[in-house]
C-alpha positions in Angstrom: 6.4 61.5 70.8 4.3 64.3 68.8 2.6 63.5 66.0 4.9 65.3 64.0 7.7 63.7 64.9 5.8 60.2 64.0 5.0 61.3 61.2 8.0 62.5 60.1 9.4 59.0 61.0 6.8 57.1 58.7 8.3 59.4 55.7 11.4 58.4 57.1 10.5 54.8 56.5 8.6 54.9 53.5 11.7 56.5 52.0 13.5 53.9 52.7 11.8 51.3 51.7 11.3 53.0 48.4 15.1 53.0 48.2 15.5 49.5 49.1 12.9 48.5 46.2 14.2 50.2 43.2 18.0 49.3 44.6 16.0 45.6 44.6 14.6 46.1 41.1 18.2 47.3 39.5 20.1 44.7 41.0 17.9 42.1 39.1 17.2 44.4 35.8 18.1 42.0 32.8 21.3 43.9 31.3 20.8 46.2 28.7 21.8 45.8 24.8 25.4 46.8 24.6 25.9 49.5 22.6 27.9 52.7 21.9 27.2 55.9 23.5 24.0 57.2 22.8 24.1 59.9 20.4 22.4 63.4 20.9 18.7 63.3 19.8 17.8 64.1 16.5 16.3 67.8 17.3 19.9 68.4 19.1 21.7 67.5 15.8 19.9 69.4 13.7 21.1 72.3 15.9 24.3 71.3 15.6 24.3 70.5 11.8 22.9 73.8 11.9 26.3 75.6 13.5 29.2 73.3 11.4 31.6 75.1 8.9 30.2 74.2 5.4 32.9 73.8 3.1 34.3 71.9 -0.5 35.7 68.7 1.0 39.7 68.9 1.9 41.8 66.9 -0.3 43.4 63.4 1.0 47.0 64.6 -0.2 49.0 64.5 2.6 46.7 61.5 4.4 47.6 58.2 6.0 45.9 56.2 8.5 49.3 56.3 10.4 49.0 59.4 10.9 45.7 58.3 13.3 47.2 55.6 15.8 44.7 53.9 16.5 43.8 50.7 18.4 45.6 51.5 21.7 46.2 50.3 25.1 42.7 51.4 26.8 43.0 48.9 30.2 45.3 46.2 31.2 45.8 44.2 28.1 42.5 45.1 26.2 43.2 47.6 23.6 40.6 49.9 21.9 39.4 47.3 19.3 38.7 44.5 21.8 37.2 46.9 24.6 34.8 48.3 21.3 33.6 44.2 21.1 33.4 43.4 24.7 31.3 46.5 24.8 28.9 46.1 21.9 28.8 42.4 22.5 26.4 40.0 24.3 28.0 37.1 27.1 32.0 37.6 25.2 34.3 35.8 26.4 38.0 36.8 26.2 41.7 35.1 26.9 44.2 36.4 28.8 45.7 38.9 25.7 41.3 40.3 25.7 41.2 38.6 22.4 37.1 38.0 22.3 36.9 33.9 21.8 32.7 33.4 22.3 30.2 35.7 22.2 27.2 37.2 20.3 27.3 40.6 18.3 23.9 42.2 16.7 25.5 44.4 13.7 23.2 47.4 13.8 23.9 48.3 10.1 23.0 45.6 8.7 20.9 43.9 11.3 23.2 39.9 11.3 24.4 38.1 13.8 27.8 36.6 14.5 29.3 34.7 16.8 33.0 34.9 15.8 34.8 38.0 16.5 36.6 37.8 13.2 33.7 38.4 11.5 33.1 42.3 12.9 35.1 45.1 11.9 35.1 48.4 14.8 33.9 51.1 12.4 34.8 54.7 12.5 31.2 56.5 12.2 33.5 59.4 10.9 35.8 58.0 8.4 39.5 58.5 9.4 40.4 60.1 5.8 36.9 62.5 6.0 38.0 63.4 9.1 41.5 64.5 7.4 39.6 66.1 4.7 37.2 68.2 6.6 40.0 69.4 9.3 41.9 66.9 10.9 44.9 67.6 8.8 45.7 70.3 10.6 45.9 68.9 14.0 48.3 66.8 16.1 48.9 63.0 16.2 47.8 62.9 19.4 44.4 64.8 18.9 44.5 62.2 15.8 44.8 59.6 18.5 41.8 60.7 20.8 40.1 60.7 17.7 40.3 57.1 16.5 40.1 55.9 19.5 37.0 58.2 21.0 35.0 56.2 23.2 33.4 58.7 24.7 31.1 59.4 21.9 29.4 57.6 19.5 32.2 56.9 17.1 33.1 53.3 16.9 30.9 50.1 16.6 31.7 46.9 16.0 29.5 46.0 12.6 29.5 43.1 9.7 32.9 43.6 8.3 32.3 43.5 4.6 29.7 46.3 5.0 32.3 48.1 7.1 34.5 47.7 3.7 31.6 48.9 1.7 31.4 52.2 3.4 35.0 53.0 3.0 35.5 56.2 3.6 32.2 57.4 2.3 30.2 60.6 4.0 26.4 60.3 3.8 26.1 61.9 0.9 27.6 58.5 -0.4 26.6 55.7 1.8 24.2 55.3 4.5 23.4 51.7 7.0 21.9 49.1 4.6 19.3 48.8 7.4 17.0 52.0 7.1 15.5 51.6 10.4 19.2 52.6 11.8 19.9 55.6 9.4 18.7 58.4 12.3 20.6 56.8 14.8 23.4 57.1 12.2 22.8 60.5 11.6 22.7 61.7 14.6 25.8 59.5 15.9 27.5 61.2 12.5 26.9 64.6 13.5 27.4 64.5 17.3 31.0 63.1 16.4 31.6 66.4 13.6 30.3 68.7 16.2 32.3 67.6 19.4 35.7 67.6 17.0 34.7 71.1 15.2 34.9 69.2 11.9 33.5 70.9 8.1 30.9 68.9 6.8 30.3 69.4 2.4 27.2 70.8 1.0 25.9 67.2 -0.5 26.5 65.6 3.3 24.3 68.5 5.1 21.7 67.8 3.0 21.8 64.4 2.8 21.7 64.8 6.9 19.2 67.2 6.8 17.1 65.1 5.0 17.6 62.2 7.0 16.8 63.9 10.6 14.0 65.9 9.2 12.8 62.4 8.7 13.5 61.9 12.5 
């Protein structure tokens, strides 16, 4: 054999066992905090806050949160509420309808703890009623749908429920996490959400944003 060809063969090898390692390493990796999806970074958001339609807020004539089904069938029995817990929670435990029974949630806006499901609300980052007022009342129920049910971006979390209820429907021009340390994340989770559904934002949220992800 050449010595090319033996070496070749040590690469060869060395790949391998390079493979075999990190394969080795991920298969005994703790699990990672659940959480949503991660949002874009705060440089990307400013871009995108950047490129929204500023406009007066929409009215809420016309709105109803019936008008955004929500809380659907997303696999076998588990609609989108309980996949939202199972996701964001640690070691759940769920019955045969996927109704969570044990488990541990971190609320990232106000930084508790819980251990009963009952306890955690699934907020919409994006209100449902600002999303009507800055465009969604113009589109379909079943865009409605995808929206209050989007898993795919960062717009549901499982947090404290009565701070949930404190937010309302507020933009952050009005309200903003409790826990300051979260309030980029928010941000940037707020406008990633605006941006992927083309939705206005008001003059007093964009600078209420801007200020926050200049602070980023």
């Amino acid at each position: 054999m050449s010595a090319a060809s033996v070496y070749a063969r040590r690469i060869a090898v060395l790949a391998a066992s390079a493979a075999l390692s990190v394969t080795g390493l991920l298969a005994t990796a703790p699990a990672a905090q659940a959480a949503p999806p991660t949002p874009v970074s705060a440089a990307t958001a400013r871009t995108y806050l950047a490129s929204l339609t500023v406009t007066a807020a929409g009215s809420t004539t016309g709105y109803s949160r019936d008008l955004f089904p929500h809380w659907i069938t997303q696999s076998g029995t588990c609609n989108t509420r309980e996949t939202v817990l199972k996701r964001d929670g640690v070691n759940v435990v769920t019955d045969a309808s996927c109704a969570a029974t044990a488990g541990s949630w971190y609320s990232e806006y106000d930084g508790a703890t819980w251990t009963a499901a009952s306890d955690l609300d699934i907020d919409h980052v994006v209100p449902l009623a600002e999303a009507w007022r800055s465009g969604a009342n113009s589109w379909t129920t079943a865009q409605r749908q995808s929206f209050a049910n989007d898993l795919t971006r960062p717009q549901l979390i499982a947090v404290t429920d009565n701070v949930n209820q404190s937010k309302g429907d507020k933009d952050p021009a009005q309200w903003m996490p409790p826990l300051t340390s979260y309030r980029c994340t928010y941000a940037r989770m707020w406008v990633h959400v605006k941006y992927a559904w083309n939705l206005s934002v008001d003059p007093a949220e964009k600078s209420a944003l801007q200020s926050v992800l200049n602070g980023c």
